[in-house]
N, C-alpha and C positions, 0 to 999 in steps of 0.2 A: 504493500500500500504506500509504504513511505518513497520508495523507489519510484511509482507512480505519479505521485506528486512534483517531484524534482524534476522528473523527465518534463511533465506539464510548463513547470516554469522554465525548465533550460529553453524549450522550447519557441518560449514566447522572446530570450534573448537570440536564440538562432533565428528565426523570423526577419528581425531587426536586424541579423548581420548580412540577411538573405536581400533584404530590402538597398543595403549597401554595395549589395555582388550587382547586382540589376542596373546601379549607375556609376558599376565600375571604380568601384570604392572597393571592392571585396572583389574573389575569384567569383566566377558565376557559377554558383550551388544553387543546392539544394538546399534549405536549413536543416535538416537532419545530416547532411553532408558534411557540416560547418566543425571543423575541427575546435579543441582547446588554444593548439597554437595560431590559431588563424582568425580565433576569437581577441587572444593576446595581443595580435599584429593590428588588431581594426583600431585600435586606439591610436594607433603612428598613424593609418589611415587617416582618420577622422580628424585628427590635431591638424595635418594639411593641409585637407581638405576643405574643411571647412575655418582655417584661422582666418578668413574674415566674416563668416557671421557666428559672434561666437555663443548666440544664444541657443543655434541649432547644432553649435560644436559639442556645449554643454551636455544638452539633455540626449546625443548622442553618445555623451561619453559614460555619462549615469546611467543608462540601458545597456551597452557594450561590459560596464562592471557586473552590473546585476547578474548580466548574463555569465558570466567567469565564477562569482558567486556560488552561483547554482552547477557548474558544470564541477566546481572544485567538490559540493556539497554529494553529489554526484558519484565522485568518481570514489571519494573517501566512505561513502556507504557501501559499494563495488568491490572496492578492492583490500580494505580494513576493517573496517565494521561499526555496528552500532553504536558502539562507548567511543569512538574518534568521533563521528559526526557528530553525537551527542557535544560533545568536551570542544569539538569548533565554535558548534552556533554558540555554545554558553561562554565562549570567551568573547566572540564578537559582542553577545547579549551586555556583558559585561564591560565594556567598555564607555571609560568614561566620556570620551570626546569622539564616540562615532562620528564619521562623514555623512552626508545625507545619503549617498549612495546605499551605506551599509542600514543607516536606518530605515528606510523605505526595504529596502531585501526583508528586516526581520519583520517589519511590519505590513509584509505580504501575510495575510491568514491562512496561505499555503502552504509557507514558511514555519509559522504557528504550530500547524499541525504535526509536519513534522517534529519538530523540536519535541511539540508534547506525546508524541508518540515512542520517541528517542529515550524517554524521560523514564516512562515507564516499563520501558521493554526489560523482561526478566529473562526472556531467554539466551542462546547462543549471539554471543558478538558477532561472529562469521565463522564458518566453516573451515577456513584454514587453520581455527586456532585447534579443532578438535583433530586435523590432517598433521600439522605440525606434531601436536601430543605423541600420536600412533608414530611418524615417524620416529622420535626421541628416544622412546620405550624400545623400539624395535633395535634403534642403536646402541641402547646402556643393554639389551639383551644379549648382542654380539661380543660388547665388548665393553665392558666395565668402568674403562679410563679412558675411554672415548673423547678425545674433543673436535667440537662443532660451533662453526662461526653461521650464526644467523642472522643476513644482512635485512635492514628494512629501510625504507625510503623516509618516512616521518617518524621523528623521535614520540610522537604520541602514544605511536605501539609499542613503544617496547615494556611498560607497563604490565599491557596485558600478556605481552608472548614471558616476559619473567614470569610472569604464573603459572605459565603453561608448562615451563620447565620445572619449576617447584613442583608442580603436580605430578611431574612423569617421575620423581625422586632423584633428580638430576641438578647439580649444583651450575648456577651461571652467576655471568658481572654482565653488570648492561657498561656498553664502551661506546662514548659519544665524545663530540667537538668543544672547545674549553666555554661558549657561550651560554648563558643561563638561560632556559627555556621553560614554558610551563609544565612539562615533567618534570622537570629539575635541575639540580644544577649543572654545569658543564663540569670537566672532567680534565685538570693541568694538566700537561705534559709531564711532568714526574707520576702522577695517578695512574695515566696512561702506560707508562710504562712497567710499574709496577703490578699493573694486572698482566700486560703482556709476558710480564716474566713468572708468574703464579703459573697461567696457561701452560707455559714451556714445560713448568714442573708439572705437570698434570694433576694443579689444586684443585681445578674447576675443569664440569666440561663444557657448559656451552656458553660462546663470547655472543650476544646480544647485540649487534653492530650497526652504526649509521654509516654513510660514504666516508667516515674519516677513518674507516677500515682497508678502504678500498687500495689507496697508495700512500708510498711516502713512511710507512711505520715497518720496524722489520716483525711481521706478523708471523708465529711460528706454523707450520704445514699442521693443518688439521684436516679431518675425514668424516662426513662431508662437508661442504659449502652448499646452506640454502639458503634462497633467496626467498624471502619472503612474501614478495610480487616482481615479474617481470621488470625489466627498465629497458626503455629503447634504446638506450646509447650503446651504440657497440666497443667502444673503448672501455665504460664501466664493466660493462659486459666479463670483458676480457679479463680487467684487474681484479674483479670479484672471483672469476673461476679459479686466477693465478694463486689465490690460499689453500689451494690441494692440488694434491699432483704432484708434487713437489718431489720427493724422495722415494714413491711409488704413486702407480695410478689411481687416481681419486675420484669420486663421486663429486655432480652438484644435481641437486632438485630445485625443481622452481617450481612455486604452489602457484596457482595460478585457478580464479574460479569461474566457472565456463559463462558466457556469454556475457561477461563484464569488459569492462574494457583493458584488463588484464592481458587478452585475447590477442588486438590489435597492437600493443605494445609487447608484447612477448613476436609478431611476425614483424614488425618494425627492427628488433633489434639485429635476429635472422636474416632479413635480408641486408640489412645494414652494414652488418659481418662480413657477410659472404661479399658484398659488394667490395669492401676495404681490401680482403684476400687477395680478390683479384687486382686488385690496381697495386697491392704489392707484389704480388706474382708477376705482373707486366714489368712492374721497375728495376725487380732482381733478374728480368731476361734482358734488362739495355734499353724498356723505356719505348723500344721503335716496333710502330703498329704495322709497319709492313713484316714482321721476323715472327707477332704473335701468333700462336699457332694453339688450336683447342688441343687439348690433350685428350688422347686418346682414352676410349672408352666414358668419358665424364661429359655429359651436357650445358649446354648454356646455362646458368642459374641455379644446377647442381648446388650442396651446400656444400664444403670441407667436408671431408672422412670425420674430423674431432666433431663438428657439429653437427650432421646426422646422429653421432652416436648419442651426444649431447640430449638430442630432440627426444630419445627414447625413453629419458628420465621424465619429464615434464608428467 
């Protein structure tokens, strides 16, 4: 039902971006068509477009928000669950010096509903968190001193996926960026490394991890790397899977829940990949398009041998 809702109002901002494609202000869509980045991008639109009249610049940029609003409300029901969207709108709610933008979003009564729906919900967060559990169990079943880095994209989850580890009887540290955020505090670079060296010793088994896992820290080989939800970027991609495998071959899973937009960002990063491969594959043969040659037996758009095999964990 809450899903329902959101769709309704993302809707009425994709409309609006649909109306902008029409005079060439936007690509020409559909508004169901109308991406999040291409919703992000109508605001550089709009600012140009219209900086001289800027009362029609305005109230296109307050619709254009609205609509991002909703698309982020969205995609955090999708792909996290209940208690994040919950814990957004009441931070937004919460604020003392909302913009008009964000007050008019809460004081859509569709928005409302939401929220009050969020409020009372008793049952499961999302389904990954009960997919994640099974996995963990299955791991401390294998093997006792197991460690596992579980990457997530908003620090909001990791709250809930701590629990989740508590409950499988499995010890973790949540490890995030030095900034203070409303899960809490950030994490010095002495902290930081002080859990990364517990890990080594095999104190704990599962690291809880934001992107400040990703690069940059010498992170010790653990077995497996999941990812929490998809990400498009194929350089993240890459550095995420680079914390196993290392010293023998290693597993990653990526939870992902069907028909969310998980989906589309999980083939986004696949193709992404495989695109990057190839244009290094071309520069390690010399770069010149007259000498490239398909290789034998492998298709156009084929993914890598590592990423097929990849694809069979998801």
């Amino acid at each position: 039902m809450g899903k329902d809702i959101l769709e309704e109002r993302l809707n009425d901002g994709r409309e609006i971006a649909g109306e902008f494609g029409n005079r060439k202000f936007q690509m020409n869509k559909k508004p169901e068509h109308i991406s999040k980045t291409e919703m992000l991008g109508a605001r550089d639109v709009i600012t140009k477009r219209l900086a001289r009249n800027r009362g029609a610049m305005l109230g296109s940029i307050h619709n254009q928000s609205q609509a991002v609003y909703a698309f982020h409300c969205l995609e955090t029901l999708e792909t996290q669950g209940v208690s994040q969207l919950r814990d957004y709108l009441e931070r937004m709610a919460a604020d003392e010096k909302p913009s008009r933008t964000k007050r008019a979003f809460l004081k859509d009564d569709r928005i409302r509903d939401v929220l009050a729906m969020a409020r009372v919900h008793a049952g499961e967060s999302h389904p990954k968190l009960r997919a994640l559990g099974d996995l963990l169990k299955e791991q401390m079943a294998r093997k006792g001193d197991c460690t596992v880095i579980v990457f997530t994209q908003p620090r909001d989850t990791i709250p809930t996926i701590m629990a989740v580890v508590k409950d499988t009887g499995a010890t973790g540290e949540r490890f995030v960026g030095q900034a203070k955020r409303p899960d809490g505090k950030g994490l010095k670079q002495a902290r930081q490394g002080e859990i990364l060296d517990r890990l080594r010793r095999r104190e704990f088994n599962v690291l809880v991890a934001t992107s400040v896992a990703e690069e940059g820290l010498d992170i010790p080989d653990v077995d497996p790397v999941v990812f929490y939800e998809p990400i498009p970027s194929e350089i993240r991609n890459i550095q995420r899977r680079g914390r196993t495998g290392r010293s023998a071959p290693g597993k990653v899973k990526v939870l992902i829940a069907a028909g969310s937009r998980d989906e589309p960002y999980l083939r986004a990063s696949v193709v992404r990949e495989s695109r990057m491969r190839g244009i290094v594959g071309w520069l390690e043969e010399g770069g010149n398009i007259g000498k490239r040659r398909r290789r034998k037996g492998k298709r156009s758009g084929d993914a890598p041998e590592g990423q097929r095999a990849l694809k069979d964990e998801y």
